[in-house]
Each structure stands twice: as C-alpha cells, then as structure tokens.
Biopython code that builds the backbone (N, CA, C, O; Angstrom):
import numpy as np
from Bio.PDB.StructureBuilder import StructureBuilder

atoms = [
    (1, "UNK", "N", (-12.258, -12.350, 0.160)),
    (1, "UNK", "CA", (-11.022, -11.649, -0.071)),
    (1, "UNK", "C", (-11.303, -10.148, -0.040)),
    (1, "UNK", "O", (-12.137, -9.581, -0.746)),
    (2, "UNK", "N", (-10.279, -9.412, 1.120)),
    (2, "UNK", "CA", (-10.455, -7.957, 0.889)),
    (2, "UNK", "C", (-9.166, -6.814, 0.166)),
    (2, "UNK", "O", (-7.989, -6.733, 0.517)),
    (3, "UNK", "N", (-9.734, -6.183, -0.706)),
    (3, "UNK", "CA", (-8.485, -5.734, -0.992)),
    (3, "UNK", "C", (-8.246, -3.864, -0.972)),
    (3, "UNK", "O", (-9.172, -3.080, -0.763)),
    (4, "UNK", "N", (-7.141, -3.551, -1.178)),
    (4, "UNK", "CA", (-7.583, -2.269, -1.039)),
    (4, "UNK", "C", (-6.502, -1.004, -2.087)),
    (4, "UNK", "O", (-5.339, -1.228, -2.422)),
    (5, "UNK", "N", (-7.103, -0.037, -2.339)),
    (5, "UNK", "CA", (-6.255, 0.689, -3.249)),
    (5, "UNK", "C", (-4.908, 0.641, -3.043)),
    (5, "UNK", "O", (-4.483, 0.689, -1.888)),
    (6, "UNK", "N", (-3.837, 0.515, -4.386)),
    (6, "UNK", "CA", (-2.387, 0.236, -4.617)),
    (6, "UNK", "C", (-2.262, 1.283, -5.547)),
    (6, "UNK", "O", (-2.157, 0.651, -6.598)),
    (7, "UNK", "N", (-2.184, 2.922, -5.951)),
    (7, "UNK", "CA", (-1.884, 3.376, -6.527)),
    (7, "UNK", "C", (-0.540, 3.544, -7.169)),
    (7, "UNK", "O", (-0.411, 4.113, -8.253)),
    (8, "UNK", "N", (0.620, 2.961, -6.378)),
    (8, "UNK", "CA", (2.247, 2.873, -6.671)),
    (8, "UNK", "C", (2.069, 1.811, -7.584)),
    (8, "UNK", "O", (2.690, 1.979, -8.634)),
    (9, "UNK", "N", (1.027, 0.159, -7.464)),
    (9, "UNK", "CA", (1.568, -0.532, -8.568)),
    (9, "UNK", "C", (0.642, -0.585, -9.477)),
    (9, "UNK", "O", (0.777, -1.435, -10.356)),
    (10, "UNK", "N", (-0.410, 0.211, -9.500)),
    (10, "UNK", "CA", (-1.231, 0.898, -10.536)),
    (10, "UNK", "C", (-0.724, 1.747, -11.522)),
    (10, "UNK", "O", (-0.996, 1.758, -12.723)),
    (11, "UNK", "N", (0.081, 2.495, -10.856)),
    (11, "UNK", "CA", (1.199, 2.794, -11.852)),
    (11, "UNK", "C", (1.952, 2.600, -12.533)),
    (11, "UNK", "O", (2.232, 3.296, -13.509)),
    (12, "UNK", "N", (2.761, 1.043, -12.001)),
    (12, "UNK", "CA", (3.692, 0.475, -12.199)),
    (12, "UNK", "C", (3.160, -0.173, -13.656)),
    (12, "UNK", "O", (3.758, -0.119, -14.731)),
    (13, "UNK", "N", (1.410, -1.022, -13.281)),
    (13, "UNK", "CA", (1.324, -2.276, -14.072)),
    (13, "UNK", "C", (0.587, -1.007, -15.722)),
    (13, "UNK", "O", (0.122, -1.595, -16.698)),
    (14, "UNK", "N", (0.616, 0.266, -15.719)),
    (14, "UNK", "CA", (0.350, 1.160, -16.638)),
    (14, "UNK", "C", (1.741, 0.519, -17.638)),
    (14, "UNK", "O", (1.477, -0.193, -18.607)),
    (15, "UNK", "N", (3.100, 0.830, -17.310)),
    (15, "UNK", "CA", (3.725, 0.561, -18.426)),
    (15, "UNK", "C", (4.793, -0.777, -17.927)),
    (15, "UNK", "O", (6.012, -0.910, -18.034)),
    (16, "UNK", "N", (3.922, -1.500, -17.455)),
    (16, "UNK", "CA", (4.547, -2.990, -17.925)),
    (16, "UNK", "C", (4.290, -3.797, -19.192)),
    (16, "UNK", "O", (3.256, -4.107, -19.783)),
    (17, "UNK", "N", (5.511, -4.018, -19.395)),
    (17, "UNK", "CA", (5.141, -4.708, -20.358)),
    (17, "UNK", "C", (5.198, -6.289, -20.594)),
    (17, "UNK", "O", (6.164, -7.022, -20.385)),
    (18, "UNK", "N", (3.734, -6.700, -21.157)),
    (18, "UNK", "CA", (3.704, -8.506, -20.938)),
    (18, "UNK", "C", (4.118, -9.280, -22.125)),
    (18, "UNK", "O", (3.410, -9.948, -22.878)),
    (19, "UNK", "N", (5.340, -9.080, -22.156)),
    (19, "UNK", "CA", (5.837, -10.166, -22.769)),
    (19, "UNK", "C", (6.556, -11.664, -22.161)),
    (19, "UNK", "O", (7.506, -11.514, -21.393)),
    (20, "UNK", "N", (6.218, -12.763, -22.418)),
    (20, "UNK", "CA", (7.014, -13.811, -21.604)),
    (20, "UNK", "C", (8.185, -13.409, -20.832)),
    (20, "UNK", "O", (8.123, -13.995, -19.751)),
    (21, "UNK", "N", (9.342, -12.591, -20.908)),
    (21, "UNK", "CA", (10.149, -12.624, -20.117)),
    (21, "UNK", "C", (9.911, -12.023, -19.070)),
    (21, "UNK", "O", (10.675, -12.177, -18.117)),
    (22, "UNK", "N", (8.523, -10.979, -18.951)),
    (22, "UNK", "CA", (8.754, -10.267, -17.839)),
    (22, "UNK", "C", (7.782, -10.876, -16.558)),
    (22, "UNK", "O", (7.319, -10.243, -15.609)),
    (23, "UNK", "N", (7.629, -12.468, -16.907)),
    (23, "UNK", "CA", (6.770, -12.957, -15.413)),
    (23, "UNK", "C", (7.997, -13.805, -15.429)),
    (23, "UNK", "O", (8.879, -14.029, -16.257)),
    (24, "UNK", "N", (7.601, -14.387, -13.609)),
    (24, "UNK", "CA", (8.603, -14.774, -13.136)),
    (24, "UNK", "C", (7.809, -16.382, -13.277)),
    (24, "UNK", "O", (6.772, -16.753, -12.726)),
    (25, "UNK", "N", (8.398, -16.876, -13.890)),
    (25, "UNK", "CA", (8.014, -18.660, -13.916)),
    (25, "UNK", "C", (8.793, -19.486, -13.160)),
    (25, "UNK", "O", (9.974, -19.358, -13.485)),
    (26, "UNK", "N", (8.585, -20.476, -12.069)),
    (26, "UNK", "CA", (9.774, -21.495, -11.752)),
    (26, "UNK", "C", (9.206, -22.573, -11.979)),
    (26, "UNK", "O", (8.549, -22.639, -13.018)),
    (27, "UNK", "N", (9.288, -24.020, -10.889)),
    (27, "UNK", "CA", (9.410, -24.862, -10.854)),
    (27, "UNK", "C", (8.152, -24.494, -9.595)),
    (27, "UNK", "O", (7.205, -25.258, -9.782)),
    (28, "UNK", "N", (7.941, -23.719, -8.607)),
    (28, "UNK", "CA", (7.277, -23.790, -7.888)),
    (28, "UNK", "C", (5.576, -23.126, -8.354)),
    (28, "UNK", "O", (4.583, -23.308, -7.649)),
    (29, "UNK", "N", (5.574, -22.506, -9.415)),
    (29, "UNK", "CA", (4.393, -21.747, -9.953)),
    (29, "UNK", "C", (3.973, -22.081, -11.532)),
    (29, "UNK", "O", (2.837, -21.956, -11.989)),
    (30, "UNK", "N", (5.017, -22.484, -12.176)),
    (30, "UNK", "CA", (4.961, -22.974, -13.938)),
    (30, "UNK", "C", (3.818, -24.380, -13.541)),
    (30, "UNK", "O", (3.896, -25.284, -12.710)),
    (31, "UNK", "N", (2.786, -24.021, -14.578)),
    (31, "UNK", "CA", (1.740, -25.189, -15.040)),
    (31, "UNK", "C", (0.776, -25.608, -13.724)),
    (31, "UNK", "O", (-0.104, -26.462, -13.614)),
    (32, "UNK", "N", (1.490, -24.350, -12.505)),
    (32, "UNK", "CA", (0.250, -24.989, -11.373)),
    (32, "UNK", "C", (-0.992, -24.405, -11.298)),
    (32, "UNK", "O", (-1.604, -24.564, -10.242)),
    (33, "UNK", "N", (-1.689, -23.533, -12.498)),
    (33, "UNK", "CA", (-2.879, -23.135, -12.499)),
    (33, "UNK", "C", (-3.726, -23.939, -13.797)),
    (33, "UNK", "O", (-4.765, -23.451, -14.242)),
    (34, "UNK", "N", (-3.178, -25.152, -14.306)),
    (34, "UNK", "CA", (-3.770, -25.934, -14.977)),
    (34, "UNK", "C", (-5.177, -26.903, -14.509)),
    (34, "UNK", "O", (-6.044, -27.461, -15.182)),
    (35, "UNK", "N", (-4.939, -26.801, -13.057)),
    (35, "UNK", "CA", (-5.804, -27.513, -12.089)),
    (35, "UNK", "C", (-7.559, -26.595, -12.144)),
    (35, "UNK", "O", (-8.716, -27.013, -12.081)),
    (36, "UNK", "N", (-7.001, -25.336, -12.277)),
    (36, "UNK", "CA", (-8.123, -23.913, -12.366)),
    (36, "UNK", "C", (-8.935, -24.426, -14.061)),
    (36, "UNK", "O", (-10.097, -24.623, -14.415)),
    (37, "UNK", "N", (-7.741, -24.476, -14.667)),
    (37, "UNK", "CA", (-8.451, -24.930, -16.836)),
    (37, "UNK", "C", (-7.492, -23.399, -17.486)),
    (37, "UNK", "O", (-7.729, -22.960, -18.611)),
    (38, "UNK", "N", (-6.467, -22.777, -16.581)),
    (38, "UNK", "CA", (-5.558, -21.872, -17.545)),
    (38, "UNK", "C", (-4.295, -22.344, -17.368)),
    (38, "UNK", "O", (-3.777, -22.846, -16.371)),
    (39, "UNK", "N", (-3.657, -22.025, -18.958)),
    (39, "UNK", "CA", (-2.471, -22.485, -18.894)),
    (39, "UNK", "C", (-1.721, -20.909, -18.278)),
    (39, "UNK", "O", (-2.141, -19.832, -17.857)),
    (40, "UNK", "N", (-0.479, -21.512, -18.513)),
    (40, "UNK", "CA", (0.912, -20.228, -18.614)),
    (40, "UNK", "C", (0.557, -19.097, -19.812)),
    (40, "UNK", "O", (0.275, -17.914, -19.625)),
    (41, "UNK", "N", (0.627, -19.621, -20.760)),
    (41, "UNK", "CA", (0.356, -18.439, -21.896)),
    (41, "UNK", "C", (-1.028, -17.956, -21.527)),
    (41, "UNK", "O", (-0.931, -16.731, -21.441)),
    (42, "UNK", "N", (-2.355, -18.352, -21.249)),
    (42, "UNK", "CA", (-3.456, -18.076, -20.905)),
    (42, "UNK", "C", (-3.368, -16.856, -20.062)),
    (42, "UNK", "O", (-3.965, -15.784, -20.163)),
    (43, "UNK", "N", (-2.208, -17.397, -18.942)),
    (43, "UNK", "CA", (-2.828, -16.159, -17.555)),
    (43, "UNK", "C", (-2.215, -14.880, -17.933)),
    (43, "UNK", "O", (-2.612, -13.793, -17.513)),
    (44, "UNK", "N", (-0.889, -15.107, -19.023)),
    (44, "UNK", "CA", (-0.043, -14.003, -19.598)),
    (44, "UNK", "C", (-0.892, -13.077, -20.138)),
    (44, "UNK", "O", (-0.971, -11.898, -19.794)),
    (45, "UNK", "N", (-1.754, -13.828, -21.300)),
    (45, "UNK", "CA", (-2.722, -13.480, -22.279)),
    (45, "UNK", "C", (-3.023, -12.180, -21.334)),
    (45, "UNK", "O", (-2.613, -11.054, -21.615)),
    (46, "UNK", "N", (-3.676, -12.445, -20.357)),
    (46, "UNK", "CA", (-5.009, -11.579, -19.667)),
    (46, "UNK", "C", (-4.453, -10.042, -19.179)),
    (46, "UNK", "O", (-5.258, -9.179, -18.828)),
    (47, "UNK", "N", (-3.020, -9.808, -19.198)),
    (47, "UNK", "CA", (-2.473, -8.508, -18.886)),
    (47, "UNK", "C", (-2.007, -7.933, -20.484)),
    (47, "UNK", "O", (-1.456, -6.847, -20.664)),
    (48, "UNK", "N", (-2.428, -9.103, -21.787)),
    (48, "UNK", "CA", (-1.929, -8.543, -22.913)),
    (48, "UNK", "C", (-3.638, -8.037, -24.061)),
    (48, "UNK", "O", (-4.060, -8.013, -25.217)),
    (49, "UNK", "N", (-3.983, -7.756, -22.745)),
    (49, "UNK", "CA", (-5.529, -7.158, -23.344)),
    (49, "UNK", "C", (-5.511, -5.811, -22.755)),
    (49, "UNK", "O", (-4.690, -5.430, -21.921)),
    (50, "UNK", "N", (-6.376, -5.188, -23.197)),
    (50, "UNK", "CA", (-6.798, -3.528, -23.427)),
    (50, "UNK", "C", (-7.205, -3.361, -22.030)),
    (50, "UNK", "O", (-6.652, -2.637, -21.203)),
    (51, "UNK", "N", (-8.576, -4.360, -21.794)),
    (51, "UNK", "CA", (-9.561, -4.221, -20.712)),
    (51, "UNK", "C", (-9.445, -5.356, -19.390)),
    (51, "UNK", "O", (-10.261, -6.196, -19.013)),
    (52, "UNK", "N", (-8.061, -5.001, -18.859)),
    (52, "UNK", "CA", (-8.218, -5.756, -17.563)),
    (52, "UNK", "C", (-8.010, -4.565, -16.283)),
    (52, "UNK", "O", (-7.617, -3.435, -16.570)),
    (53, "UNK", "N", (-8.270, -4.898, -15.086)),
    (53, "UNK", "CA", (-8.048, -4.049, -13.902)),
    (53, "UNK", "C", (-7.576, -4.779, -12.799)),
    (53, "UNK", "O", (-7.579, -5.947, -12.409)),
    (54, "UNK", "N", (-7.049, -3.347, -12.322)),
    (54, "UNK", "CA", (-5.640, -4.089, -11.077)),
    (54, "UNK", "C", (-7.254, -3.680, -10.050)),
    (54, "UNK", "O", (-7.696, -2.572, -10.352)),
    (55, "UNK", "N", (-7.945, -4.305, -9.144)),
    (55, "UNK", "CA", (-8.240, -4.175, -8.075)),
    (55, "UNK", "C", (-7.881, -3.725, -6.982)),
    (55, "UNK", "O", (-8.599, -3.109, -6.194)),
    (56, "UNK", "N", (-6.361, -4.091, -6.804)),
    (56, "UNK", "CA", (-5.889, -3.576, -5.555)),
    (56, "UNK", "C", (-4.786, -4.535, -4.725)),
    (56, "UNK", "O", (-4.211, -5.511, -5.206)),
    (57, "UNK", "N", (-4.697, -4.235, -3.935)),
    (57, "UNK", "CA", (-3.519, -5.055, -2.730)),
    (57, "UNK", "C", (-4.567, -5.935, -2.150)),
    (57, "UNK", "O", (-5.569, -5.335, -1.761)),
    (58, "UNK", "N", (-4.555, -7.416, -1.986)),
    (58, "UNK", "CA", (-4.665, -8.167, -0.711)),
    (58, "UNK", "C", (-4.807, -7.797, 0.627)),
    (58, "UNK", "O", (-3.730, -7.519, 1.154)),
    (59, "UNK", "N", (-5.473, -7.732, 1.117)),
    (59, "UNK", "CA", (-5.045, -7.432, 2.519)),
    (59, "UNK", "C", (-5.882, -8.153, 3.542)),
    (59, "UNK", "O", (-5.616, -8.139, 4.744)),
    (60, "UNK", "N", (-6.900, -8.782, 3.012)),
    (60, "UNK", "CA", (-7.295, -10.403, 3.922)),
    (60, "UNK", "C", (-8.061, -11.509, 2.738)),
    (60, "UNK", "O", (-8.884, -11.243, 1.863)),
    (61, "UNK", "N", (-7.514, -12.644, 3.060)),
    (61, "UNK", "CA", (-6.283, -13.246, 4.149)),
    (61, "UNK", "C", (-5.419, -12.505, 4.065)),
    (61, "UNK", "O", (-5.092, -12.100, 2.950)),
    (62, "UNK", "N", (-4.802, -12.105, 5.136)),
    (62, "UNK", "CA", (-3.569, -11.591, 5.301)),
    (62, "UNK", "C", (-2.043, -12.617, 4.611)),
    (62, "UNK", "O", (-2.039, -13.798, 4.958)),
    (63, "UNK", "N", (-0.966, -12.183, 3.781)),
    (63, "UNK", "CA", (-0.027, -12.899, 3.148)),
    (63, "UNK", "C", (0.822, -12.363, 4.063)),
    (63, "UNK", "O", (0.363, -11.432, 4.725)),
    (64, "UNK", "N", (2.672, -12.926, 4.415)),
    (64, "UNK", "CA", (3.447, -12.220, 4.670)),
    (64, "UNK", "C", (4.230, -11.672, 3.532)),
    (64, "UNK", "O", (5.073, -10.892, 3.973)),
    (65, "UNK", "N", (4.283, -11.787, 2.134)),
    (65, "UNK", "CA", (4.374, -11.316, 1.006)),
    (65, "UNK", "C", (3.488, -10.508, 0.587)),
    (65, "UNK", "O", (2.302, -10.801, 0.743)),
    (66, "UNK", "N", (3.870, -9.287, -0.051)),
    (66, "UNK", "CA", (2.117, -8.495, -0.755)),
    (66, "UNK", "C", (1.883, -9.213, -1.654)),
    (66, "UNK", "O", (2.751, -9.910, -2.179)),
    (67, "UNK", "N", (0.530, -9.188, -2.057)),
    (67, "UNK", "CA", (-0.037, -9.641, -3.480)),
    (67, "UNK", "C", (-0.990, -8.527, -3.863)),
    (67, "UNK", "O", (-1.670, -7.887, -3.061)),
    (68, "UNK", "N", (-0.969, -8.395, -4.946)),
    (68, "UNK", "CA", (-2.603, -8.235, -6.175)),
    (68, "UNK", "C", (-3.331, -8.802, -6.760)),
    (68, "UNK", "O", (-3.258, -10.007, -6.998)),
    (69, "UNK", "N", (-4.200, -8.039, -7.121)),
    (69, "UNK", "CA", (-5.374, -9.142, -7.703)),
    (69, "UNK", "C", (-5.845, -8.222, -9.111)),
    (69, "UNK", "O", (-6.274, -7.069, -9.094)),
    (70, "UNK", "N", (-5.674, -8.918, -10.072)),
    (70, "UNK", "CA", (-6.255, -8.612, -11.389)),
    (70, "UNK", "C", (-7.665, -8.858, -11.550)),
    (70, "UNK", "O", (-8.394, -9.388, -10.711)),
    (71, "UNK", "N", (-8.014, -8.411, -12.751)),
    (71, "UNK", "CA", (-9.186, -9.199, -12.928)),
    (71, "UNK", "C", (-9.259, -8.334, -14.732)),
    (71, "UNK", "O", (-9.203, -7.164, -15.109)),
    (72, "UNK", "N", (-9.433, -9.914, -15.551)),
    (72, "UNK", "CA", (-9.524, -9.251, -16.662)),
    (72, "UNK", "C", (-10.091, -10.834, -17.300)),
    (72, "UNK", "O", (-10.620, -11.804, -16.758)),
    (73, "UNK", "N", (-9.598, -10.463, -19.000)),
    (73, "UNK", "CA", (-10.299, -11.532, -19.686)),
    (73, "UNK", "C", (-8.968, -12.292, -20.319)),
    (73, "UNK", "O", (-8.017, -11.538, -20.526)),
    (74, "UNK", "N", (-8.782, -13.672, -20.647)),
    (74, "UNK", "CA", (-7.954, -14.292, -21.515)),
    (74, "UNK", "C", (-8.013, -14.217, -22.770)),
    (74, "UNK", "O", (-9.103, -14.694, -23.084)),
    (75, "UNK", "N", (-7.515, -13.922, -23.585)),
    (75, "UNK", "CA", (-7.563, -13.767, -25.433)),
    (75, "UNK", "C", (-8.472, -14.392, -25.827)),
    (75, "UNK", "O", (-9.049, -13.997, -26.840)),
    (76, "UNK", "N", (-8.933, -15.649, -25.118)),
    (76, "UNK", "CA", (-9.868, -16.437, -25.643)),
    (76, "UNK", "C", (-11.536, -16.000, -24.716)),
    (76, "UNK", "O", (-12.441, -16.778, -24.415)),
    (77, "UNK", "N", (-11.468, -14.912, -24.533)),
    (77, "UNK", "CA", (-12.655, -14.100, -23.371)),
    (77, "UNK", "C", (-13.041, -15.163, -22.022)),
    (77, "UNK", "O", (-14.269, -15.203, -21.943)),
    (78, "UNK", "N", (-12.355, -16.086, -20.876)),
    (78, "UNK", "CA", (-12.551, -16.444, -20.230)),
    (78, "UNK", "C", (-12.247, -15.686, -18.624)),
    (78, "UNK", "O", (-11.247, -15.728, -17.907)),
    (79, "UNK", "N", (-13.310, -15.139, -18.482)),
    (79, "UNK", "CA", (-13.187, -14.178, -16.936)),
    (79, "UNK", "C", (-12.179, -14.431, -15.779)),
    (79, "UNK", "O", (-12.369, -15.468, -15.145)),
    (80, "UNK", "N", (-11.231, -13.713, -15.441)),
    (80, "UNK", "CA", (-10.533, -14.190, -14.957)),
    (80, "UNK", "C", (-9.786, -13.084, -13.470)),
    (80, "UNK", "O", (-9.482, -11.896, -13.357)),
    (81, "UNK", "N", (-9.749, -14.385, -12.499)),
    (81, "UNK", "CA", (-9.002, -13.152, -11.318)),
    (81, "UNK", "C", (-7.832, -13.794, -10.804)),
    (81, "UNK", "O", (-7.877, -14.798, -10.092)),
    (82, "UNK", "N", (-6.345, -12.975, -11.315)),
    (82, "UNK", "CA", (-5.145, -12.817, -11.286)),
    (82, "UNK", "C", (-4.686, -12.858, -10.130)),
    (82, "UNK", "O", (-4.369, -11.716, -9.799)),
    (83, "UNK", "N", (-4.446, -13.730, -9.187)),
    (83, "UNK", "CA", (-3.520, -12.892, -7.617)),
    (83, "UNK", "C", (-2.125, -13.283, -8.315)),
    (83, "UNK", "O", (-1.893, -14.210, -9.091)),
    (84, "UNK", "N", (-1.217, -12.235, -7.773)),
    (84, "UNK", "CA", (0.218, -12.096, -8.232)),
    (84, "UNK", "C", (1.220, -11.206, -7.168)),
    (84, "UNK", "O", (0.752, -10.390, -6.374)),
    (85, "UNK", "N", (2.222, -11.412, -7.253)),
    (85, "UNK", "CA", (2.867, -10.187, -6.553)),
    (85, "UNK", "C", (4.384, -10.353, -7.534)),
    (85, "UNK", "O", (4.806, -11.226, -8.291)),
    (86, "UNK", "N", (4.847, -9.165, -7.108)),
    (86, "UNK", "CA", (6.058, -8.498, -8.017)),
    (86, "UNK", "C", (7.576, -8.877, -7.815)),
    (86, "UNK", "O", (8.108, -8.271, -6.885)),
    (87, "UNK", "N", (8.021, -9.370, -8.199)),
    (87, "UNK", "CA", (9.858, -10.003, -7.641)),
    (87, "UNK", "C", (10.283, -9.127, -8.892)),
    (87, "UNK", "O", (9.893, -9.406, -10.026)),
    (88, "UNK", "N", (11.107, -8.051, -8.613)),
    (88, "UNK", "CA", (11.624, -6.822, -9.046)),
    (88, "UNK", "C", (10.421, -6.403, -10.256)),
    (88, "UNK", "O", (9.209, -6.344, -10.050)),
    (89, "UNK", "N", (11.072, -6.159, -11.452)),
    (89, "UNK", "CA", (10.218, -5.780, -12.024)),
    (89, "UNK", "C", (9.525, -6.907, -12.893)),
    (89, "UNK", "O", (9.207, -6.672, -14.059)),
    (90, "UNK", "N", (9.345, -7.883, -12.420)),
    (90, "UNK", "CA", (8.839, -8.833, -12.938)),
    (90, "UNK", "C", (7.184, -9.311, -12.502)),
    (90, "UNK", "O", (6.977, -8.723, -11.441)),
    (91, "UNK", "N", (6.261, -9.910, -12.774)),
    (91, "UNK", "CA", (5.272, -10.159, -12.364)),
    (91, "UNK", "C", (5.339, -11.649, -11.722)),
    (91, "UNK", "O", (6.476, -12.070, -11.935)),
    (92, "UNK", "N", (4.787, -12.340, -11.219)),
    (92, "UNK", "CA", (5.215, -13.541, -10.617)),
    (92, "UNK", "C", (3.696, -14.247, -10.433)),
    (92, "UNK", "O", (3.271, -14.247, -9.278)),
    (93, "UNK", "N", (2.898, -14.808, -11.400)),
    (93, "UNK", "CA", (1.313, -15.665, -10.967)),
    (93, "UNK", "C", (1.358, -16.217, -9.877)),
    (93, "UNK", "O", (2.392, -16.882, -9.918)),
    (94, "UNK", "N", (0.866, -16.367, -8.883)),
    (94, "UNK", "CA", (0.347, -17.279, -7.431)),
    (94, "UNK", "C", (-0.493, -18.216, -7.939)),
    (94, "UNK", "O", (-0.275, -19.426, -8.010)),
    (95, "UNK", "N", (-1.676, -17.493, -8.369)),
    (95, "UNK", "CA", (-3.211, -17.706, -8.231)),
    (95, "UNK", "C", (-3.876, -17.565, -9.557)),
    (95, "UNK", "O", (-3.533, -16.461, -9.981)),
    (96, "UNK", "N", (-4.801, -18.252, -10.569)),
    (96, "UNK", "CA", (-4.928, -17.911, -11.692)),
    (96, "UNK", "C", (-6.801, -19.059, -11.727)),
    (96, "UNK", "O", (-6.990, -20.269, -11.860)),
    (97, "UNK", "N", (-7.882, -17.754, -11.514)),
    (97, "UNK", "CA", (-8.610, -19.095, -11.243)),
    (97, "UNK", "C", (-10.126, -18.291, -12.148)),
    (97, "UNK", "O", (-9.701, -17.263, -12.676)),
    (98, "UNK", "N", (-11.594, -18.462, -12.433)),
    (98, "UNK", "CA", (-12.389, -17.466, -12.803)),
    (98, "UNK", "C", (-13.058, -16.981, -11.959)),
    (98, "UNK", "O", (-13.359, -17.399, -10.841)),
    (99, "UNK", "N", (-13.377, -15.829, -12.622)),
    (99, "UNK", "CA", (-13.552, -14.458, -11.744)),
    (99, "UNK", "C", (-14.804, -14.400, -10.612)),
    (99, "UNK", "O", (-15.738, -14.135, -11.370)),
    (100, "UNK", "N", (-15.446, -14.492, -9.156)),
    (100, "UNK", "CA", (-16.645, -14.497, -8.889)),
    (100, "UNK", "C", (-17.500, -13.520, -9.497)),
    (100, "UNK", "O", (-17.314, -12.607, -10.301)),
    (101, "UNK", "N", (-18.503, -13.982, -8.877)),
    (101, "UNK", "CA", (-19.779, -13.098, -9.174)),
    (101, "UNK", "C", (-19.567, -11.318, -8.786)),
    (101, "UNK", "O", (-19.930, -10.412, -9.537)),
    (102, "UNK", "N", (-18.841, -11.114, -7.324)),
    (102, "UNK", "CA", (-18.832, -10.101, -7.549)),
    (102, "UNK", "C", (-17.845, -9.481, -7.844)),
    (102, "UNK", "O", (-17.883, -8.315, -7.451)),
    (103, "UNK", "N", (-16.656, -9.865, -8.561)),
    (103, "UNK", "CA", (-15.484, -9.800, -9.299)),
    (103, "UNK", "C", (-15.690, -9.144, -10.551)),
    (103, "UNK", "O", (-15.220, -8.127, -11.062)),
    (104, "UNK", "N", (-16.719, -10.209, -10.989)),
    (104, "UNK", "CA", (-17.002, -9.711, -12.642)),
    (104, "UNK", "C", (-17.985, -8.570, -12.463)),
    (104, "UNK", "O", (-18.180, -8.051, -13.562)),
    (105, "UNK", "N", (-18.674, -7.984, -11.509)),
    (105, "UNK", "CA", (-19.507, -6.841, -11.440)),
    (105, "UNK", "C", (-18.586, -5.431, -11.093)),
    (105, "UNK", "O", (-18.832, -4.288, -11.479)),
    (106, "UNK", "N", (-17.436, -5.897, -10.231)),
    (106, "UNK", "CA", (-16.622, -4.780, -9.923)),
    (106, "UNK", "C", (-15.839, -4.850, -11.736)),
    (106, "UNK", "O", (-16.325, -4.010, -12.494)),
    (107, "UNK", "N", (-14.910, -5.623, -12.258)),
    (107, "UNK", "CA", (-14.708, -5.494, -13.506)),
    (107, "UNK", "C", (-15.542, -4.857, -14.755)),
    (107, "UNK", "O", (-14.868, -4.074, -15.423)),
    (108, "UNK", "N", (-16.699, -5.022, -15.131)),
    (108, "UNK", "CA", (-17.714, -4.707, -15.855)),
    (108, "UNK", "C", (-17.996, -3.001, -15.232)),
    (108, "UNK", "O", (-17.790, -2.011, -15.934)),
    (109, "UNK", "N", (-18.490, -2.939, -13.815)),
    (109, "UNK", "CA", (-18.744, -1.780, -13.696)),
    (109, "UNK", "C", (-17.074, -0.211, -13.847)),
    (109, "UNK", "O", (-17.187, 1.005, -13.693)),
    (110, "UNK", "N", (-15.908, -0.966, -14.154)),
    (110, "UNK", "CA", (-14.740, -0.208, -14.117)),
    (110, "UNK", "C", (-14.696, -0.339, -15.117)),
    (110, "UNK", "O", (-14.204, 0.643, -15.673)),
    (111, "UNK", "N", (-15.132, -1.560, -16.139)),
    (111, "UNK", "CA", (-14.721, -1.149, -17.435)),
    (111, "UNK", "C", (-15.342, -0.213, -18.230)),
    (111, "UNK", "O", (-14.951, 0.441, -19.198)),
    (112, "UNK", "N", (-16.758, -0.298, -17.422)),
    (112, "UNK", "CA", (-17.739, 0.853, -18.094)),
    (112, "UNK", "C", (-17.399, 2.450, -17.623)),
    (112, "UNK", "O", (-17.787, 3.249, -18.474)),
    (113, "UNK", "N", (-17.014, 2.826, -16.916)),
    (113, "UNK", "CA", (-16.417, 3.703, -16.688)),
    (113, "UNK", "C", (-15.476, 4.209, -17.416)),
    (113, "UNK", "O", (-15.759, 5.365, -17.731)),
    (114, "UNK", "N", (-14.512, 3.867, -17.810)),
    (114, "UNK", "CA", (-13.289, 4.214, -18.658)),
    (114, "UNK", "C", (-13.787, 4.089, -19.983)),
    (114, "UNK", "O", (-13.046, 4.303, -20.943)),
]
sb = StructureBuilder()
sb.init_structure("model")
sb.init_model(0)
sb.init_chain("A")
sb.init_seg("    ")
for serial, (resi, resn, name, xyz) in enumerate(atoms, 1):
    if name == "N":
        sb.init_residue(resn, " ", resi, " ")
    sb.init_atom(name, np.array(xyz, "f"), 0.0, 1.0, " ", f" {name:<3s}", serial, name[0])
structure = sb.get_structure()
C-alpha cells in the first residue's frame, strides 16, 4: 500500500470529534471488521486516543473513492491500521485490521517526534 500526504484532511481529522455519532455505520460496514478480532467500539476507540496518525491518502491500490489510512492504538493498546474515507463530515471504517511491521515503525517513529 502506497500512500501520500493529505494535509486538507489532516486538518480536518485535528478537530474531529469521535464520538459514536460522527462515523458512518450501515448494514454494509457495521461488525465487518470482527473477522480482523476489532469490534465497532474498538476501531472508534483508536481516533479517541492522544497518539494516533493520519498517514495519508491511498493512492495504490488505486480506489475510485479516496481513502485514508490511520494508524494508532485501541484503548485496550492493540496496534492498529485504520483505512477509512469521509461521507460529509462523518468518518466511515472500510478496513480495520493490525498494523504491519512497517506501519508500526512509521507510527512509533512520528510518535517520537511530536
């Protein structure tokens, strides 16, 4: 997966706020990252921590939708990388699975930074 700087929703995900109403849940995305070992509240959890990071935009595989990719920890500290994209101001999970090897080195080395 390649991704690349998103400074507009770097901005955006600065003052979002994660409370249940503001992801988009349906019938097509609710409980389908249970297969990964996270629930719904789990993947929420991981944008309601201090120390997660937006990586960037998707951009191979190529989507015809944009996506992002998080990468942070679940309340319960399980490493984790977020793909998502935005339906208004809402967040919307795709993808909810743990983080690779060099996922958690780009995470660790940004968190040490800040």
């Amino acid at each position: 997966m390649k991704f690349t700087a998103d400074p507009r929703t770097a901005d955006w995900l600065e003052y979002f706020i994660p409370e249940s109403a503001n992801f988009d849940w349906d019938e097509g995305n609710k409980g389908k990252n249970v297969k990964h070992g996270y629930s719904d509240v789990e993947i929420e959890s991981v944008l309601r921590q201090s120390k997660y990071i937006f990586a960037g935009q998707i951009i191979d595989p190529p989507h015809a939708e944009w996506r992002g990719l998080i990468l942070g920890l679940t309340e319960n500290g399980k490493p984790t990388a977020l793909i998502f994209t935005r339906r208004g101001d809402k967040i919307r999970p795709i993808s909810c699975r743990p983080m690779r090897k060099n996922e958690w080195r780009l995470y660790e080395e940004t968190i040490e930074k800040n």
